[in-house]
C-alpha positions in Angstrom: -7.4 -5.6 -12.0 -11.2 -5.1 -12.8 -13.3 -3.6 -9.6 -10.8 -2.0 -8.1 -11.4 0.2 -5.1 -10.8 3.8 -6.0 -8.7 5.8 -3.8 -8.1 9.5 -3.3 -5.0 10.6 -0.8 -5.2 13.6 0.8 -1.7 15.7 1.5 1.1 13.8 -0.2 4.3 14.3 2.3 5.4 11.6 4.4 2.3 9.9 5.6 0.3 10.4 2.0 3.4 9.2 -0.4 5.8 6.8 1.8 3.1 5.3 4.0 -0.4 5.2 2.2 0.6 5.4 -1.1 3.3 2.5 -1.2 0.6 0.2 1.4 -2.2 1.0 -1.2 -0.4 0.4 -4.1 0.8 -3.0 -2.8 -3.0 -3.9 -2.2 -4.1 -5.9 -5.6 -7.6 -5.1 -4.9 -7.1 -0.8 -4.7 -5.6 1.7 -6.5 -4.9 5.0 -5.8 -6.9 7.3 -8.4 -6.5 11.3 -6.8 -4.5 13.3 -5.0 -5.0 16.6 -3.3 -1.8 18.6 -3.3 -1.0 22.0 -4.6 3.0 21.3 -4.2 4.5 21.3 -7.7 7.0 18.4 -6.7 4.5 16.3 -4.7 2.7 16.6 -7.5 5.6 15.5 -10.2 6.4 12.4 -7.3 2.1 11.7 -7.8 1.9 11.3 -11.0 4.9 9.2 -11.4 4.2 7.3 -8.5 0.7 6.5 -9.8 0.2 6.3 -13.4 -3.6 7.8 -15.0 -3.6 9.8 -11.6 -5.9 12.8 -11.2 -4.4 15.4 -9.4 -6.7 18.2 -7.1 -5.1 21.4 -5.6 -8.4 20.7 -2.8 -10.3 18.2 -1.4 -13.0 20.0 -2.4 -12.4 19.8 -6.0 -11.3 16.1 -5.4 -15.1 15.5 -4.2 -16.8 17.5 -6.7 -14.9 15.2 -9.2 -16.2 12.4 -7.7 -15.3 8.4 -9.0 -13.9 7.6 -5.8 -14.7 4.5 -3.6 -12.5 5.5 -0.1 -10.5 8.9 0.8 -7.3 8.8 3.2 -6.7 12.0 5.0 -3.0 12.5 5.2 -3.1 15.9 5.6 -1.5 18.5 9.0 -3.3 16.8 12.4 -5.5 19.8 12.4 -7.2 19.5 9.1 -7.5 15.3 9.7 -10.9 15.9 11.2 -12.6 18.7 8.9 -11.6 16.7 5.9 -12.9 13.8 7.6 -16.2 15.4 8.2 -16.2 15.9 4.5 -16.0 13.0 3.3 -18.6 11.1 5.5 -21.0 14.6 4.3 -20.1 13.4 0.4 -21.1 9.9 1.8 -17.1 8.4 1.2 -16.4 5.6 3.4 -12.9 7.5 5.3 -9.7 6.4 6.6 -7.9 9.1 9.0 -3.9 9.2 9.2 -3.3 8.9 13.5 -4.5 11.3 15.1 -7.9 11.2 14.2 -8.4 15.0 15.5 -6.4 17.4 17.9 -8.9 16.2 20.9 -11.2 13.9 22.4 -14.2 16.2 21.5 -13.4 16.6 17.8 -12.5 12.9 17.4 -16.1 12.0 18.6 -17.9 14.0 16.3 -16.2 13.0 13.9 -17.0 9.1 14.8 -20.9 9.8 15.9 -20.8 11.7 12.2 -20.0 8.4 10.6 -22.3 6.7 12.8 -25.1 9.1 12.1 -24.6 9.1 7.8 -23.9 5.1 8.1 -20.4 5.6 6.4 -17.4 3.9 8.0 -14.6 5.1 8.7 -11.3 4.0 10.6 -7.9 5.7 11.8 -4.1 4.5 10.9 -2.8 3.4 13.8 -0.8 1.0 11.9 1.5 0.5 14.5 -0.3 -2.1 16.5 0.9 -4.4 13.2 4.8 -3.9 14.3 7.2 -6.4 14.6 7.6 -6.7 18.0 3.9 -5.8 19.0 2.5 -8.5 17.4 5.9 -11.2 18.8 4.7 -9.6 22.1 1.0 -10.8 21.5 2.5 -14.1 20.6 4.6 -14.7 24.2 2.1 -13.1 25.8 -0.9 -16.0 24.4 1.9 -18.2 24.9 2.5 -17.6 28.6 6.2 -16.9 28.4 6.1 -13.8 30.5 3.2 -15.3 33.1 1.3 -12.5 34.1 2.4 -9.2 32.6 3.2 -6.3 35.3 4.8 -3.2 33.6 4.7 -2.6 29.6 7.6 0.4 28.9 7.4 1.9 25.6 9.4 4.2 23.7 9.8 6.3 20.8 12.7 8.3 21.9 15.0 10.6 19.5 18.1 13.0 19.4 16.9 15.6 17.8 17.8 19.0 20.2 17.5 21.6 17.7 13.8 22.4 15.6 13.5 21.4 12.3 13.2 25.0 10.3 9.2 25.1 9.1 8.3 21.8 10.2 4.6 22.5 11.3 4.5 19.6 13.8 6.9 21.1 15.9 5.0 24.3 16.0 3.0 25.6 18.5 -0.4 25.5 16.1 -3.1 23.6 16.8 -2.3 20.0 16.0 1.3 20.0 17.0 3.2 18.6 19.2 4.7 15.0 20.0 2.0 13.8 22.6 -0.5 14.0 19.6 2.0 12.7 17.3 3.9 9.5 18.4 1.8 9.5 21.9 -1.4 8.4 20.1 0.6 5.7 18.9 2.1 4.5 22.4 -1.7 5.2 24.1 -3.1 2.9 21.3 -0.4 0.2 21.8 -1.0 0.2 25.3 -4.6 0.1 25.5 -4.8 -2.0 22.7 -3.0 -4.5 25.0 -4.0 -4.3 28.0 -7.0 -2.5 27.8 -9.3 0.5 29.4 -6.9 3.1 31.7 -8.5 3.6 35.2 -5.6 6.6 36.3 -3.3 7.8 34.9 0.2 10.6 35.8 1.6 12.7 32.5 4.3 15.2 32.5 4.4 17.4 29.2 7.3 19.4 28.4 8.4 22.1 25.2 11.7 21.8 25.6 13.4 23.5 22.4 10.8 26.4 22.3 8.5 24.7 19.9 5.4 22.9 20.5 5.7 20.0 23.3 8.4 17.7 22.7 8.9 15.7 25.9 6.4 13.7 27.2 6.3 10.6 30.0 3.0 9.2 30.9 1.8 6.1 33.8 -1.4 4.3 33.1 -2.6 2.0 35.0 -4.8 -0.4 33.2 -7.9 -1.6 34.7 -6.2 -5.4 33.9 -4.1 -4.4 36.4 -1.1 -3.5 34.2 0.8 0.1 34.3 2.3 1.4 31.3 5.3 3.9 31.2 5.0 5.4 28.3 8.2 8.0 26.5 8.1 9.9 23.7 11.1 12.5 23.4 12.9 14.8 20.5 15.8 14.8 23.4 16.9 11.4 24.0 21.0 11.4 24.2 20.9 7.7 25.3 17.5 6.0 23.9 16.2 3.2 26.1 14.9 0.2 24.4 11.9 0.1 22.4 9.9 -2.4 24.3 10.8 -3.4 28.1 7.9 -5.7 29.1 8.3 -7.5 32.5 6.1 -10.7 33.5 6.2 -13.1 36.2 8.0 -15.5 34.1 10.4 -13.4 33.1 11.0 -10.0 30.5 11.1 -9.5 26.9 13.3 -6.8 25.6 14.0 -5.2 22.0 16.1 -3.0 21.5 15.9 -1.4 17.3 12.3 0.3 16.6 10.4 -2.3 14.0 11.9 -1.6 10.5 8.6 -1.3 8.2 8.6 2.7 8.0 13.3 2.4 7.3 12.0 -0.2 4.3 9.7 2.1 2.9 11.6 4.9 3.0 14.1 3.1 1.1 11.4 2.2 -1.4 10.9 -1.8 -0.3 7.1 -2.1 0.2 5.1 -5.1 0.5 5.8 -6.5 -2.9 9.3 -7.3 -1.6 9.4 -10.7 -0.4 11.8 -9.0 2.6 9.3 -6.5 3.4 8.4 -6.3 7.4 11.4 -9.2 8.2 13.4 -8.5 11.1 16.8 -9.7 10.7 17.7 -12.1 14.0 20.4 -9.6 15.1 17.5 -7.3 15.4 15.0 -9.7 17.2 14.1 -9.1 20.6 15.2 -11.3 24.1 13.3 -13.2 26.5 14.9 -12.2 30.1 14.8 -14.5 33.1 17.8 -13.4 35.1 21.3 -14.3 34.0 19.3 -16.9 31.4 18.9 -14.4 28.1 17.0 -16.4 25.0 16.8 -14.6 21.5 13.1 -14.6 20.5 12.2 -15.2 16.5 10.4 -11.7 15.3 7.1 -11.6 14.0 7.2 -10.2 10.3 5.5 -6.6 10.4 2.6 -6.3 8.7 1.6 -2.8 8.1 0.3 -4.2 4.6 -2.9 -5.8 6.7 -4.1 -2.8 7.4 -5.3 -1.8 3.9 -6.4 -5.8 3.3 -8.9 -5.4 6.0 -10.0 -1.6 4.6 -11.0 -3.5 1.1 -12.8 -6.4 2.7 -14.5 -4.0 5.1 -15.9 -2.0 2.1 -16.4 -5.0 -0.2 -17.5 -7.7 2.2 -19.2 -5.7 5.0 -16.3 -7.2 7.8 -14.9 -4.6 10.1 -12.5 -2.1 9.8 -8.8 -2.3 10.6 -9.0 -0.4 13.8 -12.9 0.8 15.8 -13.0 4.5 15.1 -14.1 4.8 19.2 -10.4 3.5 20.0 -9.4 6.5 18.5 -12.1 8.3 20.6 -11.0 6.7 23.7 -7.0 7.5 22.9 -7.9 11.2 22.9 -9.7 10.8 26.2 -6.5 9.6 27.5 -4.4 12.2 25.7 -6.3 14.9 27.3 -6.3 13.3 30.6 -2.2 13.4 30.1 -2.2 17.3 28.9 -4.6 18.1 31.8 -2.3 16.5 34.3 0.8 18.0 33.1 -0.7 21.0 32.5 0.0 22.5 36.4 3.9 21.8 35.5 4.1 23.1 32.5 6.5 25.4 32.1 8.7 27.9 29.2 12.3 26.9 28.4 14.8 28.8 30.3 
């Protein structure tokens, strides 16, 4: 396709070759032109993922090379904002793998950077387009739960021993699962329901490694509290979603299936993609009366369709770079309330 927006990825491991690459490569009107790895394999997988790619050993090089219309930084959580900075300096319009940055203070220089050069730039929080986030935005316009009272979700794992050398699970800047999957469940939540007035976290390293065990309580200024979980040491993982209303509760059960189907190599070109089976689909609660409820079909593939009509037809990005900014507050504000109960493994 003529005019196609050029892209350059950043890190090629999970995030840069199973997420971005397969969502960009699906998008008719991008293509993915560079990537920055130094990793003889990743490299291989690039260039035979992505035919007529250039390949960089540093983003550095991959900007003095220049022919590139957007850069995606899916590099460690500790280099997402320098690289970021980068870009917006070389005048590239960004987008910024969740988290945006390690803390609230780095996020929002890096957003009043973009603001300052006039170059947009947006963060992958791609998880506010899952299956049952969007059906819950569907009952909850429709007024099948009434008035919503508690929103419970979970990313909750077995996983009790470290992964050898797996950087996010080290104690370096950047690590840790209350940056990792808790900037999702913040964004979810605030996303939601809105602005957080207080708030009760409780962060634990349980295996020795960086923090791996995290509960948080918001309560939303809509009135709402959130109980949020994210955990490496789930025996018995609760459900997903647990959202309870005055009319009643939906729950699911299975976490949405985009990022299994990718894995597997079924991106958006399958007409399957982001379809939630109906053994799968969550339940509408009201006492002993239990009601499957149809799944909205994820649609992680949007994300990159708003990107190219941001940078072609001026509309906004995906996701407001200060919703990042205002996650981070709220991450802190957990890590600071933990913080006095803290404590080593045993």
């Amino acid at each position: 396709m003529d005019g196609q927006l050029q892209v350059g990825i950043v890190g090629y491991g999970l995030a840069g070759r199973i997420f971005h690459g397969q969502l960009i490569r699906a998008e008719p009107a991008m293509r993915v032109a560079a990537v920055v790895t130094r990793n003889p394999e990743r490299r291989a997988q690039a260039a035979d993922d992505h035919p007529d790619v250039a390949l960089h050993p540093s983003l550095d090089e991959m900007l003095e090379a220049g022919g590139l219309d957007l850069v995606v930084i899916a590099s460690p959580n500790d280099q997402h904002a320098p690289g970021a900075l980068a870009c917006l300096e070389a005048g590239l319009p960004v987008v910024v793998d969740k988290p945006l940055a390690i803390d609230a203070a780095q996020a929002r220089g890096v957003v009043e950077q973009a603001a300052q050069a006039g170059v947009p730039v947006t963060v992958f929080q791609n998880r506010r387009w899952d299956s049952d986030v969007l059906t819950l935005r569907r009952l909850i316009d429709d007024a099948e739960l009434g008035e919503v009272v508690r929103f419970e979700s979970r990313f909750e794992r077995w996983r009790p021993n470290l992964t050898p050398g797996k950087r996010s699970e080290g104690t370096g800047p950047g690590g840790g699962i209350l940056l990792d999957l808790g900037s999702h469940l913040v964004d979810q939540a605030t996303h939601l329901f809105g602005p957080v007035l207080d708030l009760h976290g409780e962060v634990a390293a349980r295996r020795g490694g960086a923090d791996d065990d995290v509960f948080c309580s918001l309560e939303h200024e809509s009135g709402v509290r959130s109980h949020l979980s994210a955990t490496a040491l789930a025996g018995a993982p609760g459900p997903r979603l647990r959202v309870l209303g005055t009319h009643g509760a939906y729950v699911v059960e299975p976490l949405d299936g985009q990022e299994e189907m990718l894995r597997a190599g079924r991106g958006p070109e399958d007409a399957s993609y982001g379809v939630e089976p109906q053994e799968r689909w969550g339940r509408l609660h009201r006492g002993d009366e239990v009601r499957p409820v149809r799944s909205e079909r994820g649609r992680w593939d949007l994300f990159y369709a708003e990107v190219a009509s941001a940078l072609t037809d001026g509309t906004p990005m995906p996701v407001d770079p200060w919703d990042a900014v205002r996650t981070h507050d709220v991450l802190d504000r957990i890590r600071s309330d933990a913080a006095p109960t803290e404590r080593a493994p045993s």
